[in-house]
N, C-alpha and C positions, 0 to 999 in steps of 0.2 A: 169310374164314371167320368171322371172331371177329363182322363186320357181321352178316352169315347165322347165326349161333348166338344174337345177340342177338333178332334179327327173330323168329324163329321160338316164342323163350322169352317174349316179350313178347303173340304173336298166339295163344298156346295159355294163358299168366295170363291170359287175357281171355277166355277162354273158347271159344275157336273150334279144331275138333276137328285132330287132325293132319293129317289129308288135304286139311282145306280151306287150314291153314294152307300147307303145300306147294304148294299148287294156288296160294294168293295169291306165292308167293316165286319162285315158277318164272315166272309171268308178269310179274315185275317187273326177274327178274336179266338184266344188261344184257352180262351174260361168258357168250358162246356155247357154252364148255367147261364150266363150270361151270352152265350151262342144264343142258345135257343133264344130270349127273350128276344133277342135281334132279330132272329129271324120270326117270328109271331110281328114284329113290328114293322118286316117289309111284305107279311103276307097282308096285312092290315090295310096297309096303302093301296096294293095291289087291286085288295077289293074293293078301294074306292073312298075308303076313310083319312079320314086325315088324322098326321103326327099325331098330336095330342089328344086324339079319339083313343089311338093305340097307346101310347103311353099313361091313360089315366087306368086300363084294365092291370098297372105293374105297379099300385102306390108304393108298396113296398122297394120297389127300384127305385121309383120316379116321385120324389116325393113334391108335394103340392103349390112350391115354389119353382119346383122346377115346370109344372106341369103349364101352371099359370104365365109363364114366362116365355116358353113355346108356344101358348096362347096368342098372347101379344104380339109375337114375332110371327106370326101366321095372319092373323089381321092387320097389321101394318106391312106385311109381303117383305118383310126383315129376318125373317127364320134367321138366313147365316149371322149376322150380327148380335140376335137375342142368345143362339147357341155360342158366341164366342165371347160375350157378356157373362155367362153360365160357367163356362169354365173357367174362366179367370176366377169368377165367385169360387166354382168349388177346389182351384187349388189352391187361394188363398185360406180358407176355411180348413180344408186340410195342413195346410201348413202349421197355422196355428194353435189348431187340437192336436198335430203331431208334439208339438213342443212344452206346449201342457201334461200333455201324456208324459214325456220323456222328462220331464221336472218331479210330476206325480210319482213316478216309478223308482225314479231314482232313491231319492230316502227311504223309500219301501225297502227295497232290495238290500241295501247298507243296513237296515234296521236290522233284516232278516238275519242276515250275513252275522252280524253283530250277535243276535240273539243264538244262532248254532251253536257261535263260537264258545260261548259263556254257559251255553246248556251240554255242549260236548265237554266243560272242565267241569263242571257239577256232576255230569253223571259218570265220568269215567276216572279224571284225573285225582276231584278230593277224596272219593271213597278209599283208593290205594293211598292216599296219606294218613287217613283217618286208620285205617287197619297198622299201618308203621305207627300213629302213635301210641295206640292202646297199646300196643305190642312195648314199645322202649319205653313208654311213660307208667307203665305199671298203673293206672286207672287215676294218677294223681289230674286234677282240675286243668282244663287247659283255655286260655284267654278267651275273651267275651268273645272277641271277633270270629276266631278261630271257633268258636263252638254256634253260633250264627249261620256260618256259612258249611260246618257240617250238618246243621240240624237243614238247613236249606238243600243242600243236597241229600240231605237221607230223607228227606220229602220228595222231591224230583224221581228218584229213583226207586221210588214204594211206588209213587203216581203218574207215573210216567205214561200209560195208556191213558188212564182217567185225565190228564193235562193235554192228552194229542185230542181226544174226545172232544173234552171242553175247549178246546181251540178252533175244531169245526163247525160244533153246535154254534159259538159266539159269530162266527164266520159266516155261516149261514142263517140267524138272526139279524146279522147286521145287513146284509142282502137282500132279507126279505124286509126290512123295516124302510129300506132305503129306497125300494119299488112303490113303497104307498104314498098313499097321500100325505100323509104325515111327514114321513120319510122326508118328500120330496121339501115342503116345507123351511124342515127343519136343517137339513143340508142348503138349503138357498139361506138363509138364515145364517147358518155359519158360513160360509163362503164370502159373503159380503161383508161380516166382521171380526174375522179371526186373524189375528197379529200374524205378519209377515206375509199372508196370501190374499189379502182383501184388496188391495190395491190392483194386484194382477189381474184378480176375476173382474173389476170393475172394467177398469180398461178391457178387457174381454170380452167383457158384454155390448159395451158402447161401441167397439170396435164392429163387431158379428153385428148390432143392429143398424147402425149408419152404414155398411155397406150391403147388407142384405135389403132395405129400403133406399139406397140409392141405383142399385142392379135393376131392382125390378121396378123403380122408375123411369131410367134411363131406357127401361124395354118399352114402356108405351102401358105401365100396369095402371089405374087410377088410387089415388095416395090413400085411399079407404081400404080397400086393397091394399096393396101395397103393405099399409100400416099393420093389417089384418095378421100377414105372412111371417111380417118381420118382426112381430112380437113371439108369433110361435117359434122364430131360431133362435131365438136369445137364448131361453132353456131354463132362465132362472125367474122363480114365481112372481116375487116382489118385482125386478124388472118388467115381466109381462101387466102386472096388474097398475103399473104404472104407466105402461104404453096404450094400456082400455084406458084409462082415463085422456091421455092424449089423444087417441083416436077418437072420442067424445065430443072432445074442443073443436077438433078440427070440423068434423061431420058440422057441428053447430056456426062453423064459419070461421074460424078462428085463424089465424097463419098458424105453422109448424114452432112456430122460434118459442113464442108464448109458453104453450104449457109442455113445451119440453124443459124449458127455463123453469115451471111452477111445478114437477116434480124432484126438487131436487137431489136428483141420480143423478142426473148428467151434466157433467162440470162445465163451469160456466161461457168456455171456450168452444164446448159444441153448441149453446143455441145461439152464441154470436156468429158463427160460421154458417149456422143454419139460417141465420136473419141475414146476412150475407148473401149467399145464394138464393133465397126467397127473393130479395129484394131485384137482383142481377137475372134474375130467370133460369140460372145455374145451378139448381138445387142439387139434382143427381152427382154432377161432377164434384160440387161441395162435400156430399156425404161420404164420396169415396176415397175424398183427398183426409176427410177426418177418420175415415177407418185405414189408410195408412199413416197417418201420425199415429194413430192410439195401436197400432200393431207392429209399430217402431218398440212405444210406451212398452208394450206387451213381454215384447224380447228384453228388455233392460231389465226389468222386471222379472223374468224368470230365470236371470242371471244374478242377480240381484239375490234371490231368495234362494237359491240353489246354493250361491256362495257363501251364504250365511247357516242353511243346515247341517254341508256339508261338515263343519269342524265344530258344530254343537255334537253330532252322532259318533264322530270320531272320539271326541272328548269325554263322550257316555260310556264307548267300549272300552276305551283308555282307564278310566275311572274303575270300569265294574270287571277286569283282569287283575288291576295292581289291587283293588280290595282282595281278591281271590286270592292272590300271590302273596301278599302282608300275612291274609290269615293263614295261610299255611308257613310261612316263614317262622313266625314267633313262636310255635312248638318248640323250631328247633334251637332256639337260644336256651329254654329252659332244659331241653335234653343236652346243650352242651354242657352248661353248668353243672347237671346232675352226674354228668360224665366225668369233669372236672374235680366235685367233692369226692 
């Protein structure tokens, strides 16, 4: 999308009329779904409609910032400039949920990795120890630990479907919990205050909302508007329901700087920047230069937090091998001694 919004802003600043430009991006796009949609969007023109007529029958594609921002740039006769406002938004936006993602994933996957490792020595390696010691230890007692982490794996490997079962069931409970309402809730909730990640989503959000309402001001949207849009990107509840109240203030006459300052989310450095550009008539450029600081903030921060799980999970697999390995060890001090009398 953000490639195709670029394309398009680029082939129309140059002067080539909408329909040709369509006509050249349709015969170039190499996604069969997204062909067609292009092409529905130059039959649209064709018959007389305008952009944003055609783009609001794809919300799915085109979704309501985008649609409204087209809008804009179609009543002010700026299309090319609102479509290259657009992309910039969506490959910073991209950028950033890529990097999120790739923070996200990470410890997931080491976790995983982590947990094979530790459930392929339970279910394969202690059994064959456990069968050597009954065997050489003639059923005498064998250490706490050491009978622990066989009783642990003679559980593993009696339940081992019933544990893949219950791991999907939980998996899919937490999927469905996390789609409701509740859900949604309760994960905004943690995100804004759970140690090591709270700081990152914050900056994340102020970051996604000062350039999401600076984009679609800088296109000619009105700040009601605007406000309206840029509370639905944010994503997270308690943010949004903090931006209805901002959007309140404002409607009732208020500057922007005010009751951004009177929810305090947003650190103290975005509504002086904000009272800044109000004052300067620079708002837009303002907001966008705060969602590049806060998307500096963003990266330090998911490096920051990345560096810090990384050798806690190392330190868990580390920990839960040499427990493995101890309890299998200390059998055989007692079977050398017994070997030795």
């Amino acid at each position: 999308m953000a490639i195709f919004t670029r394309q398009l802003s680029t082939l129309l600043q140059n002067g080539l009329s909408l329909i040709k430009s369509l006509e050249v991006l349709v015969a170039q796009e190499k996604n069969p779904a997204f062909k067609w949609v292009l092409s529905q969007q130059l039959e649209n023109i064709r018959s007389g409609n305008t952009f944003s007529e055609g783009l609001s029958q794809y919300s799915k594609e085109f979704d309501t910032l985008y649609l409204n921002m087209v809008k804009a740039g179609e009543a002010s006769g700026t299309l090319d400039m609102a479509l290259s406002r657009l992309a910039h938004y969506l490959a910073k936006a991209r950028q950033i949920r890529s990097k999120v993602t790739q923070a996200s994933i990470y410890p997931v996957v080491v976790f995983s990795f982590s947990l094979l490792i530790v459930l392929g020595l339970m279910t394969f390696v202690v059994p064959r120890f456990a069968a050597i010691f009954d065997k050489q230890l003639n059923g005498e007692q064998l250490p706490v630990l050491t009978r622990f982490v066989m009783g642990a794996s003679q559980f593993v490997t009696s339940n081992l479907i019933e544990i893949g079962i219950g791991g999907i069931v939980a998996f899919l409970l937490f999927a469905g919990f996390r789609s409701t309402r509740a859900g949604a809730v309760f994960f905004a909730l943690v995100k804004l205050n759970l140690p090591l990640v709270k700081e990152t989503f914050s900056k994340m959000y102020v970051s996604r909302f000062c350039r999401t309402l600076g984009t679609l001001l800088e296109s000619g949207v009105p700040i009601l508007e605007a406000l309206n849009y840029s509370r639905a990107a944010v994503g997270n509840r308690f943010i949004m329901n903090a931006v209805d109240d901002v959007r309140n203030r404002v409607r009732d006459g208020e500057p922007l700087a005010q009751p951004i300052e009177a929810t305090g989310i947003f650190p103290p450095m975005v509504s002086s920047m904000i009272e800044v550009g109000e004052e300067t008539g620079e708002l837009p450029d303002m907001l966008n230069q705060i969602a590049e600081i806060y998307d500096e903030e963003v990266d330090a921060s998911i490096s920051g937090v990345t560096s810090v799980i990384e050798p806690i999970l190392i330190l868990v697999l580390a920990i839960s091998v040499l427990v493995i390995a101890i309890s299998l060890f200390l059998p055989f001090i007692k079977l050398m001694q017994t070997m030795a009398q």
